[in-house]
N, C-alpha and C positions, 0 to 999 in steps of 0.2 A: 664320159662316165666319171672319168678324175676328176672333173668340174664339178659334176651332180654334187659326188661323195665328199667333197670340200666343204662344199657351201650346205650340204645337211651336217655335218660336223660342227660347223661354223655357228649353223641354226641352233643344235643342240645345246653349245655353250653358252650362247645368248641365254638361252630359257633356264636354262638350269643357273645362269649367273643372278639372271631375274628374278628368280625363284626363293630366293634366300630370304630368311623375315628381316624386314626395316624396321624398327621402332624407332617413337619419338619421344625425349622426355615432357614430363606432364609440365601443363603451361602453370607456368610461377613458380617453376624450381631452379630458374633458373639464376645468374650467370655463371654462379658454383657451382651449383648443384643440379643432379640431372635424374630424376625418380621414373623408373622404369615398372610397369605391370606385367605379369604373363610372359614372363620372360622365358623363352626358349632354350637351353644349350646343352648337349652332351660332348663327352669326350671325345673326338674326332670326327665332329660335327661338319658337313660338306655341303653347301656353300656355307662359312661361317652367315650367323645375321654380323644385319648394323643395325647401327648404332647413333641417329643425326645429333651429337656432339659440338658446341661450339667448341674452340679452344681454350677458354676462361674456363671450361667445368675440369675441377678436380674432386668431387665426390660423387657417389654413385650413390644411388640406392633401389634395391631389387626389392618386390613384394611381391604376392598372387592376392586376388580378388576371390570373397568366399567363393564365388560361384563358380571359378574354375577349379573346373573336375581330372581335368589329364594332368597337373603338377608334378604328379611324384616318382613319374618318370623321363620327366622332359628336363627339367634341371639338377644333373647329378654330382656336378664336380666344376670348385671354381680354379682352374689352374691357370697355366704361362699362358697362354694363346687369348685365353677370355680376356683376362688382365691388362697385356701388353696389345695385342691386335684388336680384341672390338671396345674394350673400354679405355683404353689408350693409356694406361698407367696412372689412375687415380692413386692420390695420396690416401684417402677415406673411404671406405666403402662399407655400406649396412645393406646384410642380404640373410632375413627371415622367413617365416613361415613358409621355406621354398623346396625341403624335403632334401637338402643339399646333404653329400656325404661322404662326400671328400673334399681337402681345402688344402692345399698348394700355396703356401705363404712365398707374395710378392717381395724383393729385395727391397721395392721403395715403399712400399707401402707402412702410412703411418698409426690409422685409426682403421680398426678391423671388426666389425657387427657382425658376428653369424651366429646369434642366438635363435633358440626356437627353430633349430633343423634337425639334421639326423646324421651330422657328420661322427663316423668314427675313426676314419683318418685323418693325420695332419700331418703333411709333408714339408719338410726343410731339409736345406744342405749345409751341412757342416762348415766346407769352405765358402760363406757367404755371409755377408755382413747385412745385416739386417736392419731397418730404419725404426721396426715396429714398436709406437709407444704404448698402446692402447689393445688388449683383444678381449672381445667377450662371445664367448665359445657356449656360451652356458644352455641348458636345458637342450643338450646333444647325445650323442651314444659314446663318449670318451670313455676309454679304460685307459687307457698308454697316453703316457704325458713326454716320454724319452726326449722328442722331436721339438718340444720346448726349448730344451736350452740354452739353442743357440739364440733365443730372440732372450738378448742381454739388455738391450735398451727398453725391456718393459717396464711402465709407472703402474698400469692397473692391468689384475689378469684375473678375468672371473670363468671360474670352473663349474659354477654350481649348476645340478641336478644332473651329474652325467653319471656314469658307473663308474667313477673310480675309489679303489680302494685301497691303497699305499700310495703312500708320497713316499721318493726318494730324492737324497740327497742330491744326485746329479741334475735334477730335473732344474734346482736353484741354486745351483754354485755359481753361477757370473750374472747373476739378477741383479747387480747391486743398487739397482736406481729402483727396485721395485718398491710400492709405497702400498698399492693395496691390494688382498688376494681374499677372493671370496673362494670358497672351496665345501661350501654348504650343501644338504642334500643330498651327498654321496654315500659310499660304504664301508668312510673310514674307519677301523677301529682303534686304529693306535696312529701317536704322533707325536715324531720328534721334533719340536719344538726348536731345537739348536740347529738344525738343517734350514730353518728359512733364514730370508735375508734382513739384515741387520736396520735393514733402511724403511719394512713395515709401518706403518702407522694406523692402517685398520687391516683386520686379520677376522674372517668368518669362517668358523666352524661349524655353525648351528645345523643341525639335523643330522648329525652322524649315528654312529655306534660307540663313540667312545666311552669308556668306564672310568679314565685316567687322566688327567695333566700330569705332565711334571717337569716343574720348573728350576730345576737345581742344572746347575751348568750355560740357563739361558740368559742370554742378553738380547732383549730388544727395547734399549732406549729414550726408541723414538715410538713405541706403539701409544697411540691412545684409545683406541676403539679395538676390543677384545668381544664377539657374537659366539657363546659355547652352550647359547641355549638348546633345549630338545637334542639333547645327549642322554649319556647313561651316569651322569656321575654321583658317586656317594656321598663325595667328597669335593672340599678345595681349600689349596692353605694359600690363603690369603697373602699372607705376608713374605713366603717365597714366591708369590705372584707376583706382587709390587716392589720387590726387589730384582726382580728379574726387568718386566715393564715398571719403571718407575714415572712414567709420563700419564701412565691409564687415567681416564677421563671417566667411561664408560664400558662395562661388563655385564653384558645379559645375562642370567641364569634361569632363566624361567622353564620348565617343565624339564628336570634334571629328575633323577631320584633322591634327591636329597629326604633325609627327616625331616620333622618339623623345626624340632630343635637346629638340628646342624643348617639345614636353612635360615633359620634367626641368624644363629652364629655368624655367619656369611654377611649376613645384612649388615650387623650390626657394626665387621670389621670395616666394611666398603663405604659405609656411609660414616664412620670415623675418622677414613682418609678423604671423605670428599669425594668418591667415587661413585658415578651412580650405575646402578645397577638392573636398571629396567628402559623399556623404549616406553615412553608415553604414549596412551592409544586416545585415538580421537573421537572412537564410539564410545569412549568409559568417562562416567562419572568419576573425577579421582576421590568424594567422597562417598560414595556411593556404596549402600550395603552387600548389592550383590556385583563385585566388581569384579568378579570371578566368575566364570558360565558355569554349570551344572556341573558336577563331579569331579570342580577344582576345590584347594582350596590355597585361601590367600595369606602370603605373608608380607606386609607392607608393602599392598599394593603389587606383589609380585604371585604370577599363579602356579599351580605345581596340581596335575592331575591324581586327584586319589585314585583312580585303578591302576596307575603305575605301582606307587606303592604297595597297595594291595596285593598287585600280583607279584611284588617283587617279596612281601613277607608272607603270601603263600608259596613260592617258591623254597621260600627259607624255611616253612615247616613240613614241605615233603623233605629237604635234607635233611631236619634236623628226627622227626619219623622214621625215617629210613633208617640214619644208625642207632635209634633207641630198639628198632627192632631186632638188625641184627648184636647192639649189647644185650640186650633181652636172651635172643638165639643164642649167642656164646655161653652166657649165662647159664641157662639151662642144658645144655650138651658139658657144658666144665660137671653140673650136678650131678647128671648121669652117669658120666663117668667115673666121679668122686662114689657115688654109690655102688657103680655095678666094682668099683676095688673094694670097696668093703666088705660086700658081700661074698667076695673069693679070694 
């Protein structure tokens, strides 16, 4: 019977070793590269899959096929075990459209793609040196950035369209190699400026909430590409701009609040220092009458939506209504008063 109960034990681990998914990378990605579909894995996944791997591949790449339907719960989490045991410690890896939602940063790893997921975690350790030069996180579920900081060796960190809404200083105190940071799309309202790293040279804010810059105290010497379009702003002083960036090349402003007037203003300073101030588009005529779509309107070529405006100077005449009624109300109550002493 001890014999029986062996060799069905025996049997069992066969099958279940058997059992595990094999993938193959797709033919012609190879001998670097190794592009993986439909790929399988959760957190404490038993039999892990494989992986048929030469040893020349050091990047990876995960995708899903429109057509598969189960995704978004089969690939949750890229951590230590994925990394080091079935992908064998790639330098690179890009892994999109995969519903991924937590991401466990590798020590070696160099180049890190997980745009177009649903990560809201990002986990690192403190005591750990980090190789990463490269991460684009973007179009994720980020609020908390804390977990950043230790990855010092970044050149480019793109944050755009996740939830976040404060940058803190600590998040860029030991960046100092960092060169570019997209952070567009979120729900910044405010930003200090003197918290990022010195070593910048293209810097995207475009689509926030801010109402503000302010450049007094800032040094980034090395920016030339400045994106603070599809903001809130009223304003911009130029000239503590370019004093601050004295290298800016390029400054988008398009669909700000600005006036007409303070808009020109704008223009006129940027394009006095040789800075341009719009991205050229490829569907517009640049001579073209209507180079601005319906309910813009244009300043040198640059557009700014009228119902912004609009509703920003109806905004201003319910304020400004509001205390004419109550100066009105005080008015009348000071009279009444003034009369009903007279009369007694």
């Amino acid at each position: 019977m001890r014999n029986h109960g062996s060799c069905i034990l025996l049997l069992l681990a066969l099958v279940s070793a058997t059992s595990a998914l094999v993938y193959q990378c797709e033919p012609g990605t190879g001998p670097t590269l190794c592009r993986i579909t439909n790929f399988v894995y959760t957190e404490g996944l038993q039999p892990l899959p494989t992986v048929n791997l030469s040893y020349s591949v050091n990047s990876i790449q995960v995708y899903y096929q429109r057509n598969y339907s189960k995704r978004k719960a089969e690939f949750s989490v890229y951590d230590a075990t994925l990394h080091a045991t079935v992908f064998r410690r790639p330098t690179s890896v890009m892994i999109f459209n995969c519903y991924l939602q937590s991401l466990v940063v590798p020590a070696n790893l160099q180049v890190g793609d997980f745009f177009s997921n649903n990560i809201n975690t990002i986990e690192t350790d403190r005591k750990t040196a980090y190789d990463l030069r490269y991460l684009d996180v973007s179009h994720n579920s980020l609020s908390e950035l804390k977990n950043l900081s230790v990855l010092v060796q970044l050149q480019t960190l793109n944050l755009e369209d996740n939830h976040v809404a404060t940058l803190v200083p600590e998040t860029f105190a030991g960046m100092r190699n960092l060169s570019v940071l997209y952070v567009g799309s979120n729900s910044i309202v405010q930003i200090d400026l003197k918290m990022l790293p010195k070593s910048l040279t293209f810097l995207s804010i475009f689509r926030n909430e801010l109402t503000e810059l302010e450049f007094a105290g800032v040094s980034m010497r090395t920016l030339r590409e400045l994106d603070i379009e599809s903001n809130n702003l009223v304003s911009l002083d130029v000239k503590a701009m370019l004093a601050a960036a004295p290298s800016l090349e390029q400054v988008t402003i398009e669909f700000n609040l600005f006036s007409k007037p303070e808009a020109e203003r704008i223009i006129d300073e940027l394009r006095g220092h040789n800075v341009t101030y719009y991205t050229p588009s490829t569907d517009r005529e640049p001579n073209s009458v209507n180079y601005c779509d319906a309910g813009e309107y244009e300043v040198e070529r640059v557009c700014f939506d009228e119902s912004l405006l609009a509703s920003r100077s109806f905004g201003k005449a319910i304020v400004l209504l509001v205390i004419a009624v109550v100066v009105i109300g005080v008015f009348v109550l000071s009279v009444r008063w003034v009369w009903h002493q007279m009369r007694y």
